[in-house]
KESESE-641504 format. One record per residue (C-alpha): x, y, z; residue number from 1. Coordinates in steps of 0.001 Angstrom, whole numbers, plus 500000, padded with zeros to 6 digits. Layout:
<pts>
PT;x;y;z;k
PT;X;Y;Z;NUM $
...
</pts>
This chain:
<pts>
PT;x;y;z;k
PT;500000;500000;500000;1 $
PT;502582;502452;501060;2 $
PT;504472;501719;497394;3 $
PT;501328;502693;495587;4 $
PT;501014;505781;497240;5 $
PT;504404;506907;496812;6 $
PT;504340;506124;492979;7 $
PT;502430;509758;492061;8 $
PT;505602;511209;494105;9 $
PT;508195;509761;491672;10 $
PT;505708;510262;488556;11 $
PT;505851;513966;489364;12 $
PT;509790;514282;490652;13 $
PT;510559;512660;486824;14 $
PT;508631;515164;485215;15 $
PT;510029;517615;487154;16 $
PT;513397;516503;486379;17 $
PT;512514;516041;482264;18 $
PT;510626;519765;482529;19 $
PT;513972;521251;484347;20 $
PT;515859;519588;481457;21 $
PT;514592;521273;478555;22 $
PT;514569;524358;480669;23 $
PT;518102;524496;480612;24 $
PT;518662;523816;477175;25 $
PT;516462;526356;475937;26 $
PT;518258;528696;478297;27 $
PT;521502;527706;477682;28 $
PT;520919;527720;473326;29 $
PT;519328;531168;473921;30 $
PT;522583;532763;476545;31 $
PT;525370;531040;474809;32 $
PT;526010;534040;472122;33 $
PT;526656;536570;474719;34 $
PT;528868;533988;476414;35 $
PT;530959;533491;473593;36 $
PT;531175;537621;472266;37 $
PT;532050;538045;476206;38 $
PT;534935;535564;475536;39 $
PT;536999;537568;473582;40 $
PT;537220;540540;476165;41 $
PT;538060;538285;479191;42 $
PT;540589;537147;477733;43 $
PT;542152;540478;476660;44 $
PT;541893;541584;480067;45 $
PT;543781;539002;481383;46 $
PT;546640;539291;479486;47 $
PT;547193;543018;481428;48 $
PT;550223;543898;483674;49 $
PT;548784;543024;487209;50 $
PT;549203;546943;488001;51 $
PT;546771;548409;490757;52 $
PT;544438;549703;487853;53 $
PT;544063;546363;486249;54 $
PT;543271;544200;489507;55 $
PT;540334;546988;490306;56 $
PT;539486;546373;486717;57 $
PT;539603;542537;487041;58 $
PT;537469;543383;490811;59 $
PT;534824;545321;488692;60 $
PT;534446;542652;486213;61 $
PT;534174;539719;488983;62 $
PT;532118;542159;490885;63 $
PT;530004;542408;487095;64 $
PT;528984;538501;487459;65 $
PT;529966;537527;483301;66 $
PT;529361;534487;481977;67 $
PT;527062;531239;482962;68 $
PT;526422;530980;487164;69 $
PT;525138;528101;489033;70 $
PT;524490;528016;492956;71 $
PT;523036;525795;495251;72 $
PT;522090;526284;499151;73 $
PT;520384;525104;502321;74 $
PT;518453;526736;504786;75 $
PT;515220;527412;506877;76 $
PT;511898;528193;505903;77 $
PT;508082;527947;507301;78 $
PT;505155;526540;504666;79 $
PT;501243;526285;504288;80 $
PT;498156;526018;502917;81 $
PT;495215;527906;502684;82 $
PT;492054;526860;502166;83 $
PT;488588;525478;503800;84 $
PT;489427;521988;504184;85 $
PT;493327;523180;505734;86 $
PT;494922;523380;509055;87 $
PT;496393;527536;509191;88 $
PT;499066;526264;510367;89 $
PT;502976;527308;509118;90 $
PT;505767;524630;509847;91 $
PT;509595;525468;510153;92 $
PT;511802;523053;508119;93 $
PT;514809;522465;506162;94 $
PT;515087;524104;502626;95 $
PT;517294;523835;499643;96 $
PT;517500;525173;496166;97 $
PT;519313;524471;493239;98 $
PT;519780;527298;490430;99 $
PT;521925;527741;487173;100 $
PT;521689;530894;484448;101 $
PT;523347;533247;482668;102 $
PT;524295;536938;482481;103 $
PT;522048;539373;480316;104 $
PT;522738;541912;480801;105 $
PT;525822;542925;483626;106 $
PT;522914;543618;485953;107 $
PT;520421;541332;484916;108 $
PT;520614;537353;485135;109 $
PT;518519;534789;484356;110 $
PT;518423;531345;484832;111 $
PT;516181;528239;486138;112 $
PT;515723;527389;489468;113 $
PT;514150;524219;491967;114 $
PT;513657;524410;495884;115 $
PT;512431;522112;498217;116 $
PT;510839;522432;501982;117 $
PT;510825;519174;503605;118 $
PT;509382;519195;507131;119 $
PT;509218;515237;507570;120 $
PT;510482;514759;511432;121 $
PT;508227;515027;514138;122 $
PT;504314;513894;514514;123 $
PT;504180;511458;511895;124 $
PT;502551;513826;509483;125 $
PT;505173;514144;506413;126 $
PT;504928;518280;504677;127 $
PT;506599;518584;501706;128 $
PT;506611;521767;499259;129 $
PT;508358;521968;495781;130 $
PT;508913;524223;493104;131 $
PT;509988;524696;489479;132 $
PT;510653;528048;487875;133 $
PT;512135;530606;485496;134 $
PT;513905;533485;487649;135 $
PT;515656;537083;487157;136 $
PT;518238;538409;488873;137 $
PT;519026;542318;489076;138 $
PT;521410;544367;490271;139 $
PT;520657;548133;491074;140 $
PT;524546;548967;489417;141 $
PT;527549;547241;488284;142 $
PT;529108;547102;491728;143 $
PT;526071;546188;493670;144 $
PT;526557;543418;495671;145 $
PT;522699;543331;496795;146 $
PT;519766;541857;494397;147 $
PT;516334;541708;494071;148 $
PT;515514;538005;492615;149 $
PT;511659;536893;491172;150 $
PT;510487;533510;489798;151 $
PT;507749;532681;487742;152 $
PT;506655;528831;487649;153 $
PT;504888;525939;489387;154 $
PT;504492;524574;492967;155 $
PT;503273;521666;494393;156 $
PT;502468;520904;498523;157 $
PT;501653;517615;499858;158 $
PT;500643;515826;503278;159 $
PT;500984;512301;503869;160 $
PT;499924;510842;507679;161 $
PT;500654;507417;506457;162 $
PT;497355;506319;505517;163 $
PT;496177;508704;503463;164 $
PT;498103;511851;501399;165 $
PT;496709;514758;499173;166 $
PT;498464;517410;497261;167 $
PT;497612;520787;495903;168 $
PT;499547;521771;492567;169 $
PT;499268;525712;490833;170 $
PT;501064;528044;489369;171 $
PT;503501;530345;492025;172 $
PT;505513;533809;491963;173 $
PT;508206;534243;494075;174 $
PT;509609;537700;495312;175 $
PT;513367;537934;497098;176 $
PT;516171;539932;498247;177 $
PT;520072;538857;498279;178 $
PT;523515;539608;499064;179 $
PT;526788;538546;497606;180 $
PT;529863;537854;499179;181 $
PT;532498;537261;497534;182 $
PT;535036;534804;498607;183 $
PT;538094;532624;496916;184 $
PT;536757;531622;493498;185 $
PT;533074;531654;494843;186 $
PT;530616;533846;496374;187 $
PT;528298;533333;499629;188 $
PT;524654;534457;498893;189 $
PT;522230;534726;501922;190 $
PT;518548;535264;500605;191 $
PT;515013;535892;501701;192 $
PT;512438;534719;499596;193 $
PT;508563;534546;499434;194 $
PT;506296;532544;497227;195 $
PT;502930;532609;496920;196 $
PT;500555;530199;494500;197 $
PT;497032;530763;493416;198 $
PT;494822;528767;494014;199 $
PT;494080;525317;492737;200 $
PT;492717;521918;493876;201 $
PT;493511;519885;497000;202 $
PT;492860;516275;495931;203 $
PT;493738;513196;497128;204 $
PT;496168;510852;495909;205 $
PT;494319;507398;496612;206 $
PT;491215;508206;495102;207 $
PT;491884;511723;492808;208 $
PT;488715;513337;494305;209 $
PT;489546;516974;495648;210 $
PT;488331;518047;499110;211 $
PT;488566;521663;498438;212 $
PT;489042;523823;495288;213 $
PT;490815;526737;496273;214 $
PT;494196;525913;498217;215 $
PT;496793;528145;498161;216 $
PT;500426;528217;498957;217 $
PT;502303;530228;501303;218 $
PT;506001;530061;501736;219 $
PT;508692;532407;503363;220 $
PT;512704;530763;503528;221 $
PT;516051;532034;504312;222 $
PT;519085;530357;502374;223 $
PT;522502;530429;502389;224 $
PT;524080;529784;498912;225 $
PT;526906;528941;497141;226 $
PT;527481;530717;493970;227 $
PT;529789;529523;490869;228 $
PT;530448;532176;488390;229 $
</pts>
């Protein structure tokens, strides 16, 4: 019994993974001109005396973000739903997030993003959250080291007590702020990030029948980040 329920669960984290995919090829076929006319000029610049002037230059363009970026983190975060049939109730738990892109623009990335929220210790009662989406990245100037970050895509929430489990999937927007720091070859970005989803169907996962029609997601995290570059 408990393998039948768990097989919707792997049906959706494979189309998740196919959907993320052909995300990132589309991404990467549409960014990889600017990567390669970027090329040239990186490689100019490295071929400078290391004089005072060029290291602030070489700063600049680090601090400038060029070329593809990928970054993954962990943190904390508090989830729930919102609806007739629900519990108002928001649960802390672990979060992490996985993200690559490319540069735009020097203050504007792109790129494709997945977090989790897994709150599955405790009372039995297993809360997951997940999301797939597109996000930009901006910079207020070249130097900036803070960003404002949005996503556009799907989410999904679920609850399984063992015996029975129900999820609630709709689209989501996410809204956050961020701070690079950079260290030796990589840079530390802590984050704060909201999404919200509208609302769609809570349904169970035994039988497909929904219990209420209008559940909506609510999701706040804090993560810590690595960033590649």
């Amino acid at each position: 019994m408990r393998a039948s329920r768990g097989a919707p669960a792997r049906r959706g984290a494979t189309g998740t993974t196919v959907l993320l995919t052909v995300l990132l090829g589309a991404l990467l076929t549409v960014l990889w001109p600017f990567v390669a006319a970027a090329q040239p000029a990186r490689d100019t610049a490295s071929r400078g005396l290391a004089t005072p002037a060029a290291i602030r230059r070489d700063a600049s363009a680090f601090a400038r973000r060029v070329g593809l970026w990928a970054s993954a983190g962990l943190g904390r975060g508090s989830a729930g739903l919102t609806c007739p049939a629900c519990q108002d109730t928001q649960s802390p738990a672990l979060t992490a997030q996985f993200a690559v892109g490319g540069r735009v623009h020097e203050r504007f990335h792109v790129g494709v993003t997945m977090w989790n929220w897994l709150d599955v210790i405790g009372d039995g009662v297993d809360r997951t959250a997940r999301g797939l989406e597109v996000i930009a990245r901006h910079y207020p100037s070249n130097t900036s080291r803070w960003f404002l970050t949005g996503g556009l895509g799907t989410s999904r929430f679920a609850i399984d007590d063992g015996d029975a489990r129900f999820h609630a999937s709709a689209p989501s927007l996410s809204l956050g702020l961020g701070w690079d720091l950079p260290m030796r070859g990589v840079v530390l970005s802590p984050m704060l990030a909201i999404t919200s989803s509208t609302g769609g169907p809570l349904r169970s996962d035994r039988t497909g029948n929904a219990i209420a029609e209008d559940a909506r997601l609510g999701l706040w995290r804090t993560t810590l980040s690595i960033t590649w570059f």
